[in-house]
C-alpha positions in Angstrom: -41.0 84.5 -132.5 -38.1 86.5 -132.0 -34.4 85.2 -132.7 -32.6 85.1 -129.0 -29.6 85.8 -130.7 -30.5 89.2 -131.9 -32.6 90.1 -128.6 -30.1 89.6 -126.2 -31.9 86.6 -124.6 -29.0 84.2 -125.2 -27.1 85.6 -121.7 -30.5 84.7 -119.9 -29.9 81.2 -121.3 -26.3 80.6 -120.9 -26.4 81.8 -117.6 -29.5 79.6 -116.9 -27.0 76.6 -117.8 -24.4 77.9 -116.1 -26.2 77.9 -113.2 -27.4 74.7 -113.3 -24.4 73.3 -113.9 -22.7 75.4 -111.0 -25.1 73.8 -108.4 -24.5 70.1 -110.0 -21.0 70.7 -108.9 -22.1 72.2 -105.8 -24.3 69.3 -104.6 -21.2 67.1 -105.9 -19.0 68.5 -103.7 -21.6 68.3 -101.1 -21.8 64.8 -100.8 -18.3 64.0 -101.6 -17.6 66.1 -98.5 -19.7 64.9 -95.9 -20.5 61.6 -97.2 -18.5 59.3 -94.5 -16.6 56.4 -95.5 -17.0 53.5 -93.3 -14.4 50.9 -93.2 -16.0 47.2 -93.5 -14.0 44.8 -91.6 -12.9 41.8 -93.7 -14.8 38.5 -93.1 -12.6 35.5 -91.9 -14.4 32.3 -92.7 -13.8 29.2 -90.3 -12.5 26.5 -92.3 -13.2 23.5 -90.0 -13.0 20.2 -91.9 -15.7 18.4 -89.0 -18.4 21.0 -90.1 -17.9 20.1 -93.7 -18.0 16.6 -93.5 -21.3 16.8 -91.4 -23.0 18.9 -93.8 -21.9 16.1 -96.4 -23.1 13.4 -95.0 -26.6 15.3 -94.5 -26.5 15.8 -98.1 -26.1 11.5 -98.7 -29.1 11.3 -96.4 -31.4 13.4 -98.7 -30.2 12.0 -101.8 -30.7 8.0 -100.2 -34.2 9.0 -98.7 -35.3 10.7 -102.6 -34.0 7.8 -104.2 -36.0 5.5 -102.1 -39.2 7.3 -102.8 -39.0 7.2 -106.9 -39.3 4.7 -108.8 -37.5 4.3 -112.8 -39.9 2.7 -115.4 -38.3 -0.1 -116.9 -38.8 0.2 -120.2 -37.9 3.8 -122.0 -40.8 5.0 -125.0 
């Protein structure tokens, strides 16, 4: 095996990296470039008090209709 240092095979590899490297920054550049940028609009949420006070008192009808349909033991082991 010979030494690439000696044969003159170390340009072949540095400029083998540097290539690579070179097209990294190209493909960067690439999709920095025309890579579009979309503006999200910001979400307003409604804060209607009626809405929340429905969804509530759905929640007090689940809870009362589970609570009928269990039953606690009486005595604890």
């Amino acid at each position: 095996m010979e030494n690439p240092f000696e044969s003159g095979h170390i340009k072949n590899y540095i400029l083998a990296y540097a290539s690579v490297v070179v097209i990294m920054v190209l493909f960067f550049i690439a999709s920095t470039l025309f890579n579009d940028i979309q503006e999200v609009e910001k979400k307003v949420f409604d804060t209607n008090s009626s809405k929340v006070d429905e969804a509530e008192n759905f929640r007090k009808n689940i809870v009362e209709v589970n609570a009928s349909r269990f039953k606690l033991m009486e005595s604890r082991y």
